[in-house]
C-alpha positions in Angstrom: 0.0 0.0 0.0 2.7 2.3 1.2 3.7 1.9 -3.1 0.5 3.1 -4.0 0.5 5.8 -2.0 4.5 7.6 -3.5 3.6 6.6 -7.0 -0.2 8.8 -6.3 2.2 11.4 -4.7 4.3 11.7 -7.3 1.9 12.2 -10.2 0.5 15.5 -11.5 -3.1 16.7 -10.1 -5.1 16.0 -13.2 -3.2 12.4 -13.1 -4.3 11.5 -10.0 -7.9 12.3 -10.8 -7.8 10.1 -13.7 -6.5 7.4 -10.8 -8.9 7.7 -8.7 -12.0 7.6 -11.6 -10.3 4.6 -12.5 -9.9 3.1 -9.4 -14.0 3.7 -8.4 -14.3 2.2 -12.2 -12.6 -1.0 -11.0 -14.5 -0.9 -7.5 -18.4 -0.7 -9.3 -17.0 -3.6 -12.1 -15.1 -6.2 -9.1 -17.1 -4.8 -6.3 -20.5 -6.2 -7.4 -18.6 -9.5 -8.3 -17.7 -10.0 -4.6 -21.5 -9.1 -3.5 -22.8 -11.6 -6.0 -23.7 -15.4 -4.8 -26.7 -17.0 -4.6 -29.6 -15.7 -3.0 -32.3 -18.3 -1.3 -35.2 -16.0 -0.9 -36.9 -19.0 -2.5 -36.3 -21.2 0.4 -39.1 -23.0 1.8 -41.5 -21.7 -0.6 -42.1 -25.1 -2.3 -42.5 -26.9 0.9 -46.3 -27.4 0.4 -45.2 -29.3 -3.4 -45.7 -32.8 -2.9 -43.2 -34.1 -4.9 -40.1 -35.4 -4.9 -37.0 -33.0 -6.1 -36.5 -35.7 -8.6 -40.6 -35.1 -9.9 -39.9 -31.7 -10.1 -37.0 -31.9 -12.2 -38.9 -33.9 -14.5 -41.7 -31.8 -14.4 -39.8 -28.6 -15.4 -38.6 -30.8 -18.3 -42.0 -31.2 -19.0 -42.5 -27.8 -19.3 -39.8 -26.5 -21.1 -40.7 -28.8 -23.9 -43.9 -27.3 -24.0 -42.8 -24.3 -24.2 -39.7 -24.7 -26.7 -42.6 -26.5 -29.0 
């Protein structure tokens, strides 16, 4: 870090701008990566299905044939 911080010292004012848009550029594109995962908000909502998870995965063939044509 201590690196980062005599190269940024170092550089002209309008330089260092053009760091630091660049650096909140690379936050927003790898940021969102690190918040990503999976979400189970649909957890438990199936518990009421009586089916097995097998049924359903045959069942969602089912209907992605129907809908594919």
């Amino acid at each position: 870090m201590e690196e980062v911080e005599r190269i940024f010292a170092k550089l002209p004012p309008e330089a260092r701008r053009e760091l630091l848009d660049y650096a909140e550029f690379l936050l927003q594109k790898y940021g969102k990566r690190e918040a990503r995962g999976f979400k189970f908000t649909w957890e438990g909502k199936l518990k009421d299905v009586k089916m097995t998870s097998v049924e359903l995965q045959h069942k969602a063939l089912e209907w992605r044939e129907d809908v594919s044509g």
